[in-house]
C-alpha positions in Angstrom: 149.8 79.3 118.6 146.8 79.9 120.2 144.9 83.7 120.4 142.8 85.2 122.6 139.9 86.5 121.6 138.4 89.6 123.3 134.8 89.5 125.1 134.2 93.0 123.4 135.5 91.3 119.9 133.0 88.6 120.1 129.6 91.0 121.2 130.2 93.2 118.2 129.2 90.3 115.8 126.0 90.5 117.6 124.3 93.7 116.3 121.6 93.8 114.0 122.6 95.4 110.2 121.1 98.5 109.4 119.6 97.4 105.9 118.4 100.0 103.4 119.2 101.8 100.0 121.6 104.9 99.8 120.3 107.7 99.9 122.1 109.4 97.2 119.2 109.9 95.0 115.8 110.3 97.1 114.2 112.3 94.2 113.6 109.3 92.3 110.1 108.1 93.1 109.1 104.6 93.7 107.7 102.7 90.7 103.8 102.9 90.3 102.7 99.1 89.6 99.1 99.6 89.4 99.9 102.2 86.9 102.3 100.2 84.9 99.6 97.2 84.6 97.0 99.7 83.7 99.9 101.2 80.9 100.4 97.4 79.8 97.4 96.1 78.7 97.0 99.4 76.3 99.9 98.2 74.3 100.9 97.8 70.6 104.2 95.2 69.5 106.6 97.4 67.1 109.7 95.0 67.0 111.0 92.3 68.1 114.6 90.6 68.3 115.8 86.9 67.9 118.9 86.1 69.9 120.3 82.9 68.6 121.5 80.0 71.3 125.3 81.0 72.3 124.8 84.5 70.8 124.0 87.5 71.0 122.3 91.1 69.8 122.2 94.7 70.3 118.3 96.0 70.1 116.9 99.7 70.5 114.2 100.9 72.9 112.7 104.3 72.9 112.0 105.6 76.2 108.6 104.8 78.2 108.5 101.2 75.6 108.1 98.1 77.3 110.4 95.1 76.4 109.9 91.6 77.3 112.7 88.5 77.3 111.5 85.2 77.2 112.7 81.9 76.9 111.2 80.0 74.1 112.5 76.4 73.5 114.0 75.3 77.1 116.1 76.2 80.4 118.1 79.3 79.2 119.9 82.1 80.9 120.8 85.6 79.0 123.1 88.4 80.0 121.3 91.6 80.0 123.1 95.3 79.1 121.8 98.6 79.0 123.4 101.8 77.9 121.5 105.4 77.6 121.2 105.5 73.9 121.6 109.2 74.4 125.1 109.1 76.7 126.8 105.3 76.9 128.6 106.3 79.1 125.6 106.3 81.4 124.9 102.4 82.0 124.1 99.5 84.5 125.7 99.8 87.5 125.4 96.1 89.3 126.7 97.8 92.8 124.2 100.4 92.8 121.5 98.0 91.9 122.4 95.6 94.3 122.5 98.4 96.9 118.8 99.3 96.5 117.4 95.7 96.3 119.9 92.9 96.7 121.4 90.6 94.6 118.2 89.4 92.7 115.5 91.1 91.1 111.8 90.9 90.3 109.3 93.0 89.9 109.3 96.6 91.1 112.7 96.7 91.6 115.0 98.6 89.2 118.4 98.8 87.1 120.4 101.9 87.8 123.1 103.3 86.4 126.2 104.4 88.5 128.1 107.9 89.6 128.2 110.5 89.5 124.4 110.8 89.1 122.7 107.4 89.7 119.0 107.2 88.1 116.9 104.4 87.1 117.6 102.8 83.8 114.5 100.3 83.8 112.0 98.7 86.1 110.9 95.2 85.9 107.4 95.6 85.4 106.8 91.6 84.8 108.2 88.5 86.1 106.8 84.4 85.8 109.4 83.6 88.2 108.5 85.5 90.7 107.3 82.2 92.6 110.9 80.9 92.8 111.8 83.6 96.2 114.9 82.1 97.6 115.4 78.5 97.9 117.0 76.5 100.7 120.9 76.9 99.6 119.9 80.5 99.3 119.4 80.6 95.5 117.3 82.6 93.6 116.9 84.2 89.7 117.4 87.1 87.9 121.1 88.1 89.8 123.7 91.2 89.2 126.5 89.3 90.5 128.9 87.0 89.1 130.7 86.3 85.8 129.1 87.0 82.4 128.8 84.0 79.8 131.1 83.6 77.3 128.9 85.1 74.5 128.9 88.9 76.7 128.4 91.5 74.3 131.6 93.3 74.0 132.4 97.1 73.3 132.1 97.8 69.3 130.6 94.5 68.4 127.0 93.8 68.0 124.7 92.5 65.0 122.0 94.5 64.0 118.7 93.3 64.3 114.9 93.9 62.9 114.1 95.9 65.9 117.3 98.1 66.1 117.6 101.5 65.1 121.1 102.2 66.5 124.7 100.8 64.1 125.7 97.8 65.8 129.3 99.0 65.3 129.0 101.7 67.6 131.4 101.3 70.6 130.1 101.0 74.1 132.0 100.9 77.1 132.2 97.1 78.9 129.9 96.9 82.0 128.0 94.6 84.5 125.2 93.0 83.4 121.6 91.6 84.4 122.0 87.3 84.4 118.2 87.0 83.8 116.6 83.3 84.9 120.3 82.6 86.2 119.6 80.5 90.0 122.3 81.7 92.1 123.1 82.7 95.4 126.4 82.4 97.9 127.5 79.4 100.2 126.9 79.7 103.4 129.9 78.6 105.5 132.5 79.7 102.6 130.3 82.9 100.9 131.2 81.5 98.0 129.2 82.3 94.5 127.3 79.1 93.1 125.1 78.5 90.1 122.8 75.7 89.8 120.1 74.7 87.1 117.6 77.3 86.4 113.7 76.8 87.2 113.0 78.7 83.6 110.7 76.9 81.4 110.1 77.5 77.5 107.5 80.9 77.7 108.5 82.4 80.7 109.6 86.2 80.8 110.7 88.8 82.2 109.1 92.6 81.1 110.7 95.9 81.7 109.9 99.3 81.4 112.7 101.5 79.8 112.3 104.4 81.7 115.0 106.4 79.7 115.9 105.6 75.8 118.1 102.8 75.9 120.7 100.6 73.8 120.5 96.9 75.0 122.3 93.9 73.8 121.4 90.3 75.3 123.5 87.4 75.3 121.9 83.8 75.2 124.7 82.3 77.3 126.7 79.4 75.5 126.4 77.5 79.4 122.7 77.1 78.7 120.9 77.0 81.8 124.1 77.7 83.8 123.6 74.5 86.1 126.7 73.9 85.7 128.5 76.9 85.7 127.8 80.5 83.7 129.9 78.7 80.7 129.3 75.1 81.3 130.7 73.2 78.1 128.8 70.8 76.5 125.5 72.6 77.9 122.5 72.7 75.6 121.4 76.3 75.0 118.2 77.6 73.3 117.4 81.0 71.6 116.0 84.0 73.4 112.7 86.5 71.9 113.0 90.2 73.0 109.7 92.1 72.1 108.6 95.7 71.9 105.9 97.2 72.9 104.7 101.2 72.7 102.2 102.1 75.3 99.1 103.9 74.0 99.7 106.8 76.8 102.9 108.2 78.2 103.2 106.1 81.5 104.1 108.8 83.8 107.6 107.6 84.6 
């Protein structure tokens, strides 16, 4: 049976969207880069974390630290958490992150935490993929959308490693997560979420800025580079480095 569509039904697809971030938290100043570079090259490394391939670990990062993630043997996607050491409870919020600056990251942008009062978590202060942009399927890196891996931390387990200073046993509530190096994006004619192989090579990274004291734990997901799906079987997979670094100055964050 055939429908009629109405004229006025049809012209309100036409519109231009009205895109920009809520405004539910205008105190929080944009991110000063310049500064941050200037803060970065004054740096000393205190720590640093191994995460095995198909594994994962819980790490500690005193606020105003920067941490870095790179990918050290091959093509490798991690899953990405952050908690407020101080209250778990506060922690990444994918929806209010994508809200502010879409469903990829790179640097300047930041990770929030939710309701009921959203504030930045971290800001990505360094990216070597920041080349990539968005390709012609629509893919790009660094997403907070989609599944986790199969190795995503969950709440109360964790190993502690040489950089940590929290128990790994401590419980933390289950939350989204950051898929760093993960190429993704959403058909076009179906809007449907895809995955394909990742453009990361062994030493790139991505550097944050904890702008609060934070609980992290990274997963080095068992689907390798994801090209086949976030938990491809069969996928080769390579370990991930976290480092530390304290700035020499407070960096006015």
């Amino acid at each position: 049976m055939s429908r009629k569509i109405a004229l006025d039904a049809v012209q309100d697809r036409t519109p231009s969207p009205e895109v920009g971030p809520p405004q539910d938290n205008a105190a929080a100043p944009e991110p000063d880069l310049a500064a941050l570079a200037a803060a970065r090259g004054m740096v000393r490394k205190t720590g640093e974390c191994l995460v095995p391939a198909g594994d994962e670990r819980r790490f500690h990062i005193p606020a105003q630290h920067f941490f870095r993630v790179t990918s050290l043997h091959g093509a490798q996607v991690g899953d990405l958490n952050l908690w407020s050491a101080e209250d778990p409870r506060k922690r990444l919020c994918a929806d209010r992150t994508r809200a502010r600056h879409g469903m990829h990251l790179t640097r300047g942008h930041r990770l929030w935490s939710g309701c009921p009062i959203p504030r930045p978590l971290a800001t990505v202060t360094g990216d070597t993929l920041d080349w990539y942009g968005i390709d012609p399927q629509g893919g790009s890196v660094h997403d907070v959308t989609g599944p986790c891996c199969g190795a995503q931390p969950l709440p109360g387990r964790g190993r502690k490693a040489p950089a940590a200073q929290e128990p790994a046993t401590v419980a933390l509530p289950a939350q989204d997560v950051l898929h760093l190096f993960r190429c993704s994006g959403f058909t076009r004619d179906t809007g449907r979420y895809f995955t394909k192989p990742s453009p990361v090579q062994p030493g790139d990274h991505v550097e944050f800025l904890a702008e609060i004291e934070l609980i992290c734990a990274l997963s080095a997901c068992p689907g390798g580079d994801c090209g086949a799906g976030p938990s491809g079987r069969g996928a080769r997979c390579h370990p991930l480095l976290v480092e530390i670094f304290a700035p020499r100055e407070p960096t006015g964050l």
